[in-house]
N, C-alpha and C positions, 0 to 999 in steps of 0.2 A: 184163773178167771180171765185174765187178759195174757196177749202173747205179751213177752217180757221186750220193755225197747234195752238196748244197750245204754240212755241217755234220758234223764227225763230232765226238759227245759222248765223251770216255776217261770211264766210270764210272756207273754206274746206283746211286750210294746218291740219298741225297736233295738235294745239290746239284746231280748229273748229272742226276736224272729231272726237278727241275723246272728247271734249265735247257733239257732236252729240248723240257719242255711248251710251257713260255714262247716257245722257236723256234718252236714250231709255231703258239701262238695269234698271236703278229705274223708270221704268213703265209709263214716258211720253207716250201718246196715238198718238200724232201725234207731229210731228218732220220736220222742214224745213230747208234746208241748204241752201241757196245763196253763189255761187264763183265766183266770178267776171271771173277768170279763169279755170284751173282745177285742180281738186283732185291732193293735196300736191305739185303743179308743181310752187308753187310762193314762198316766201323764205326757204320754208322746205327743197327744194330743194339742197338747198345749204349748207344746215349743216353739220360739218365735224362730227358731231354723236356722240361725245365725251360722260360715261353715268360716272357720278360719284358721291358720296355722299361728296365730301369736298366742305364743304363754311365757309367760315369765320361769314355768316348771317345764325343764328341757324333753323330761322322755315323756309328756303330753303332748309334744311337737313331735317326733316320734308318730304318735300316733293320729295325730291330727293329719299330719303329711299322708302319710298310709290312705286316711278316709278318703280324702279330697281327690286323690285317684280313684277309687274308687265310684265318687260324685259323679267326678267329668264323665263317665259313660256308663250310667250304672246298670242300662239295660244289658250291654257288654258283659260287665261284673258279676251278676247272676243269670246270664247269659237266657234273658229272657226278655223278647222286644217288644212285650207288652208291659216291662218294669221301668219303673221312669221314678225319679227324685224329685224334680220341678225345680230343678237347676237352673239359679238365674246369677251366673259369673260376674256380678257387675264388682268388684274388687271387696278391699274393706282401709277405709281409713282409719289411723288413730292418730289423736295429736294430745298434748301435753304442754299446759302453760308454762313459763318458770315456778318453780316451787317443789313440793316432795314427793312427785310423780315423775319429774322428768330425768331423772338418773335413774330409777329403775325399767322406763319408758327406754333410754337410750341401751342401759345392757340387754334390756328384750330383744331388742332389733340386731345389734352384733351379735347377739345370740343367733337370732336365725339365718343370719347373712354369715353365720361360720358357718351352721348346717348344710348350705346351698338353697336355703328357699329364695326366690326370687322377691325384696325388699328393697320398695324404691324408697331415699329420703325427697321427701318434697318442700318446695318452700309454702310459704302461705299462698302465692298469685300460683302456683300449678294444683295444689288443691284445690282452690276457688273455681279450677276451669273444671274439676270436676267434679265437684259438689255446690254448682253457683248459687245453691238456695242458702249459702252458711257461710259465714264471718270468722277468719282465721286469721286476725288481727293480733288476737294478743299470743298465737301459737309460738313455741319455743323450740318444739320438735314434732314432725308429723312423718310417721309411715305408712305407705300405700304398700299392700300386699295387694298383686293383681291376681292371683291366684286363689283368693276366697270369693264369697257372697251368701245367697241363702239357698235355703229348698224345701221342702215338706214333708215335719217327720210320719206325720201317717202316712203320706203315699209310701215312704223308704218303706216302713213296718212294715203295708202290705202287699208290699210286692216283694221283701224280702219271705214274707211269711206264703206266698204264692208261689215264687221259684221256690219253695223248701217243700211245700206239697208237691211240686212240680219231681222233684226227686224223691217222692215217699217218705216224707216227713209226716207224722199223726199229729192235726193241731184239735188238743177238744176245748172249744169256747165254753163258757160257764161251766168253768171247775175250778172251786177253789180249795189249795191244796192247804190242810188242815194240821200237818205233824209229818215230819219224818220219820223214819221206819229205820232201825236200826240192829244189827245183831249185839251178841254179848260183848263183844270186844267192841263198840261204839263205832264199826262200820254201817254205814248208809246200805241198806238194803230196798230202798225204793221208799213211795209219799202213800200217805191216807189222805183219801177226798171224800167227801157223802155220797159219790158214785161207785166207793169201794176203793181196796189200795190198788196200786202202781209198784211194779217191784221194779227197780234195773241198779247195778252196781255204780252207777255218777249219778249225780243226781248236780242241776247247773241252777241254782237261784237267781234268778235275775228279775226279781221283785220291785225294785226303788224302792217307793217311801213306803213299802207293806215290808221291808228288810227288817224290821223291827222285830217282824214274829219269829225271824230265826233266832234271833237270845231265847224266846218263849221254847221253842223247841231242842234249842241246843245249852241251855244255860251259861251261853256264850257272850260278852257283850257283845250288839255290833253299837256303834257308836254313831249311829243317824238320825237325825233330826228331819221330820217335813215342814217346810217350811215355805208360806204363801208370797206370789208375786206378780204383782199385777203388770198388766202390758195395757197401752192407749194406742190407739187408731186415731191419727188427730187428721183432719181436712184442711188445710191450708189454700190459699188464694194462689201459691205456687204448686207442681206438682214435684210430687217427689217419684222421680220415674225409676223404672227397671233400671236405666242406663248408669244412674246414680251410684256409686256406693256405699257400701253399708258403712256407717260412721261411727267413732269409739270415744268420747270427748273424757277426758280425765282431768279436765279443767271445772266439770259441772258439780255441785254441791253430790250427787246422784251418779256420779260417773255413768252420764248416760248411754245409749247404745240406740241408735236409730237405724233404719231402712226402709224402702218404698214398700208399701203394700199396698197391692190391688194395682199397683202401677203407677198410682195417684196422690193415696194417701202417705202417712208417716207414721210406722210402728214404732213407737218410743216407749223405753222403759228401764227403770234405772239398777245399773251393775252393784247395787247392793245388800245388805243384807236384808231378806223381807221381815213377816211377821213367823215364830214358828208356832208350829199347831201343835197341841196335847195328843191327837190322834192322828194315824195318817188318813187322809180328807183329799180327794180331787174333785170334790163338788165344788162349784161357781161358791167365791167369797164375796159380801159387798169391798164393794169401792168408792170409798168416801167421796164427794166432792172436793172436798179442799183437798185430799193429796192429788186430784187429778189437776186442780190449778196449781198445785204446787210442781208438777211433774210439767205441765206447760207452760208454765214460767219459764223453768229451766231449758225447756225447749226454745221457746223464743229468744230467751239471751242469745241462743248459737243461732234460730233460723229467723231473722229479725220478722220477716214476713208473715212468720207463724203465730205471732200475737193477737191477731183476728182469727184464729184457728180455729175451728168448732169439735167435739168429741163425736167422731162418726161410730165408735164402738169402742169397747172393754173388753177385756175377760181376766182371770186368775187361772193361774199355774205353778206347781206345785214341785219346789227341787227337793232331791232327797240327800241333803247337808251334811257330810264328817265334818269333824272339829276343824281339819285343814283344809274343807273345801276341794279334794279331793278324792277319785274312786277308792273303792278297795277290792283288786282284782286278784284273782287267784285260788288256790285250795286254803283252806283251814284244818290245822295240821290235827287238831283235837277233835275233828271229825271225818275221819278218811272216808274219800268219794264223792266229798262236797265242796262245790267249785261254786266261788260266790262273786257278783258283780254287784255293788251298792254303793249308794252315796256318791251320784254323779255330779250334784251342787251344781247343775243347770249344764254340764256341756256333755252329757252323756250325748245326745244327738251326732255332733258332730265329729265325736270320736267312734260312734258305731258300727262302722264296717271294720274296724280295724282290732275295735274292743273284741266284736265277736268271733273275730279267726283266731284273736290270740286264747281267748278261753275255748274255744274248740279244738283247739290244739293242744291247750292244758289240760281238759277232757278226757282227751284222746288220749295222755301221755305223751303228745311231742313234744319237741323245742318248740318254745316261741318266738314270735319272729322281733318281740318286743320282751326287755326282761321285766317279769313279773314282781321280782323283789321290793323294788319301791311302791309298788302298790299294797304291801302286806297288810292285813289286820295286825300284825305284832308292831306294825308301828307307832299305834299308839299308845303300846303299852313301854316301848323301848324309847320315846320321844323322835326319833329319827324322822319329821313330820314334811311332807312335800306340801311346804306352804309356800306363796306366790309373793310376788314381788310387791304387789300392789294393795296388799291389806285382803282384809275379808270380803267376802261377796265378790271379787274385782274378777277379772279374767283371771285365771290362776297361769 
């Protein structure tokens, strides 16, 4: 009915499209992508773009590094100069008062100052020169990586999903794939959709918070939760510019996480655990008032000026949550041909170029250029868990 792809991608945000691409640049022949909706418009949508290399979990630095080259010239990357990230370098601070952040704060940073990432320590008066809108009075430890900022995960999506057409990639928007297809011996033989099946020997799920359905089809647990998180657009009497850095306060009740949006404004919202939903749901949630004065409280404590702030906009977005707050990347050994990416717990984005070469390469059968082991599904059934330094919901 159809010609058969070698590859069929479940999902066109931006771990699907750049797994798609990465199939196609190490010389997959034929390439299928199924999205239930469209190119990057389901939770990539929603990502506040945040791009950095600190984690307290070392082989997520690993991969974060990977990305971030990537970032810096991404039309280069997918070698297409009409592909653009919306790459805006302005560094990323984090600081940490005295108390039980700041020893795991200080081994995050020897941590990546043994990797080689470039980690400057800063005092309070050299951070203030570069984030003059904020108060770093009572800091105890502050690291400035100059090497991160933010960018745009739908333009990534769709320029990743445009260079992968660019090399014969097949994307069909509204398909949503319904079961996998399997022979007697419990190999993947390709998906059923209501437009008919899809046969090809891999089949690459890169679903997020719809990862659920694969227990449904494979009577496998996967262990993800969706779970709602709102982000504030606050207006301030000060601007919070490009030039700024993006800021990581682990001193705020909310571990919050702030950067300029629009140039002007202040994207703040906080590094913790949201609400989780019974279903997986990337429709707009309300946003109560009072957790928005509660969220600007905590904003003004650090941006004193932002106490008169006004709410210039909302929205909600939706991570798709393992117990550890961590992906689960790689094959599943109880279903040979199925190569799964889920449970990104909010930093799928900024590991994406990097996620999707190493599952196209897993795909493929190659080496990966990151090991996949620590990201197994068997870890939670073995305890061996890639949890973070910083508690739940934190930067992992």
């Amino acid at each position: 009915m159809h010609n058969n792809p070698d590859v069929i991608v479940i999902g066109a945000g931006v771990i699907g499209a750049s797994v798609a691409w990465h199939l196609a640049a190490l010389g997959a022949r034929n390439v299928l992508v199924l999205e239930r909706g469209q190119i990057g418009n389901g939770t990539s949508s929603q990502s506040s773009g945040i791009l950095r290399t600190h984690y307290s979990v070392i082989e997520n630095v690993a991969l974060a590094r990977r990305s971030w080259s990537a970032f810096k010239d991404f039309a280069a990357y997918v070698g297409d100069e009409d592909a653009a990230a919306g790459l805006v370098p302005c560094g990323y601070l984090i600081a940490a008062p005295e108390g039980p952040k700041l020893e795991p704060l200080r081994a995050a940073l020897a941590a990546q100052q043994a990797s080689g990432i470039p980690v400057e320590l800063l005092t309070p008066q050299q951070a203030a020169e570069r984030l003059p809108i904020c108060r770093f009075d009572d800091a105890a430890l502050i690291g400035f990586e100059p090497e991160a900022g933010f960018a745009d995960a739908t333009l990534v999506a769709t320029s990743f999903a445009r260079a992968a057409r660019r090399r014969g990639v097949r994307i069909l928007e509204g398909v949503a794939v319904q079961g996998l297809l399997r022979d007697e011996h419990g190999r993947v033989t390709g998906v059923d959709t209501p437009q008919g099946r899809f046969h090809a020997g891999v089949v690459v799920s890169a679903q997020n918070i719809w990862a659920t359905e694969l227990a449904r089809w494979t009577g496998i647990a996967t262990p993800v939760k969706p779970e709602r998180h709102s982000v504030l657009a606050l207006e301030g009497p000060e601007a919070y510019t490009y030039q700024m850095p993006v800021y990581k306060d682990l001193g705020s009740p909310g571990m919050l996480y702030c950067r300029s949006y629009g140039g002007r404004q202040m994207l703040v919202s906080e590094g913790t655990v949201g609400e989780t939903l019974a279903e997986p749901d990337n429709e707009q949630g309300d946003i109560p008032m009072d957790y928005v004065a509660e969220v600007g409280a905590q904003a003004a404590e650090r941006f004193p000026s932002y106490e008169t702030a006004g709410l210039a906009s909302s929205w909600t977005g939706v991570y798709d949550v393992t117990p550890d707050w961590n992906p689960v990347l790689g094959r599943v050994p109880e279903v040979p041909g199925l190569v799964v990416a889920f449970g990104f717990s909010g930093h799928g984005f900024k590991l994406s170029p990097a996620v999707g070469r190493v599952l196209a390469q897993e795909a493929l059968g190659m080496p990966t250029d990151v090991s996949l082991a620590p990201y197994a599904l068997e870890r939670f059934r073995t305890g061996q868990l890639l949890t973070g330094s910083y508690g739940s919901g934190a930067v992992s």
